[in-house]
Wavefront OBJ file of the C-alpha trace (Angstrom):
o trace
v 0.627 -29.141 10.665
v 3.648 -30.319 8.198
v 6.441 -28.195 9.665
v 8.070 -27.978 6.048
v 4.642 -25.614 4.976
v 5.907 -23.157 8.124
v 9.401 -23.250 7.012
v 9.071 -22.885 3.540
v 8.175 -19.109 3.237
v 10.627 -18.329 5.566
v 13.262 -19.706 3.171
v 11.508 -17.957 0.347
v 12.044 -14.740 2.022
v 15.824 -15.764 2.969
v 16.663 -16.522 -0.069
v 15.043 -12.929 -1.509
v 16.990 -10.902 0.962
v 19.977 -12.233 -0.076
v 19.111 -12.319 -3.905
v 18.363 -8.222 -3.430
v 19.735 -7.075 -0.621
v 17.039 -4.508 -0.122
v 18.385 -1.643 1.261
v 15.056 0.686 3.288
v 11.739 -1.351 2.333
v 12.013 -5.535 2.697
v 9.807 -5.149 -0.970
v 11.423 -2.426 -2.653
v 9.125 -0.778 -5.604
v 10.048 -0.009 -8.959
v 12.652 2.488 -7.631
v 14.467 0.886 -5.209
v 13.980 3.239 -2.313
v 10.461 3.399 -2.031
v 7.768 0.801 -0.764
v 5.569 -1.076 -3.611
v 2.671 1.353 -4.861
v -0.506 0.099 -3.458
v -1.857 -0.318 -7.052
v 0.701 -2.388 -7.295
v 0.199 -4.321 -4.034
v -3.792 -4.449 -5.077
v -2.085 -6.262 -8.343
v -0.588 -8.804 -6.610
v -3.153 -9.627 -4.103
v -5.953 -10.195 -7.046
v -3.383 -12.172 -8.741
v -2.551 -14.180 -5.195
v -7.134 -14.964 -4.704
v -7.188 -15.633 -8.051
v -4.348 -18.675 -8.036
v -5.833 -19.721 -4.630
v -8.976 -19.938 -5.865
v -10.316 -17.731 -2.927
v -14.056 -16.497 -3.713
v -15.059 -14.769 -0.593
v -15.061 -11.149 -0.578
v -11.613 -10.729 0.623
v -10.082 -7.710 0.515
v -6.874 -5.455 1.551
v -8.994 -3.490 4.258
v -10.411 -7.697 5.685
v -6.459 -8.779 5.662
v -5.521 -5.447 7.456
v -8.682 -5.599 10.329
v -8.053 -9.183 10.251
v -4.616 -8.867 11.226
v -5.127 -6.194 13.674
v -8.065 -8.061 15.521
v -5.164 -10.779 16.345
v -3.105 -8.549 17.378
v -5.471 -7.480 20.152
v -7.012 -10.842 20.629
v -3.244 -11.578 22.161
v -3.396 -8.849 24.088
v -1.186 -6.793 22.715
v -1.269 -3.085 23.764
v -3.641 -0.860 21.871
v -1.544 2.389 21.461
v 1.248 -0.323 19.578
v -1.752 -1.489 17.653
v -2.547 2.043 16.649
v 1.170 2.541 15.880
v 0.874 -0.232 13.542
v -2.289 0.633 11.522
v -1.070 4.418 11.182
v -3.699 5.859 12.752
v -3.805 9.269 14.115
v -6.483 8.953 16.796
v -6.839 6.605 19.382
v -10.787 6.447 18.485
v -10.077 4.786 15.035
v -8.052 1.802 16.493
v -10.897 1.261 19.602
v -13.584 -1.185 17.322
v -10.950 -3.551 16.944
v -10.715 -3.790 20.476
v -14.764 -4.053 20.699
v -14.417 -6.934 17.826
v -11.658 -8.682 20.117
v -14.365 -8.652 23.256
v -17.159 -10.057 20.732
v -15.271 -13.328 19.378
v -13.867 -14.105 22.793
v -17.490 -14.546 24.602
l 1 2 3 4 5 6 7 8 9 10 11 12 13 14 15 16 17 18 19 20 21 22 23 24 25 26 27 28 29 30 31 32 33 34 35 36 37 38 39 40 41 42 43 44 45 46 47 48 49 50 51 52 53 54 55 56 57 58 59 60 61 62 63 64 65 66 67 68 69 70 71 72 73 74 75 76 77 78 79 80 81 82 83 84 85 86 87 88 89 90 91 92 93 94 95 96 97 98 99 100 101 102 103 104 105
């Protein structure tokens, strides 16, 4: 893979910080001091599929289990996972450890 398509975002998001110096939230909302409304977020994503030309049924919830199955497919400790994801109990984090077993055999 072109190492310039690796290092390009991470320039992108240098050069952001330093246009806007965020202060709590690395993408400040409207406000300043809160996080981006997820209607907002939604927004952005639609707008994202739309320019790539992505057709599958992708959605916020597929990028979130998506991310969280890699996560756990690296071993990384479930309770952090949990952590991560925001949830509460211990039993809502578990099928992405069942999904994790399933792509592995």
């Amino acid at each position: 893979m072109n190492g310039n398509l690796i290092r390009r975002p991470f320039r992108l998001l240098r050069k952001y910080y330093r246009t806007y110096q965020p202060k709590e939230w690395l993408f400040e909302g409207q406000y300043g001091n809160q996080p981006y409304s997820t209607r907002s977020l939604l927004q952005i994503f639609h707008r994202v599929k739309t320019i790539a030309a992505i057709r599958q049924g992708v959605t916020f919830y597929s990028l979130r289990h998506s991310y969280a199955t890699h996560l756990r497919e690296r071993e990384t400790d479930i309770k952090l996972i949990q952590e991560l994801l925001g949830h509460n109990n211990l039993k809502t984090t578990l099928p992405y450890t069942d999904v994790s077993h399933r792509s592995l055999e």
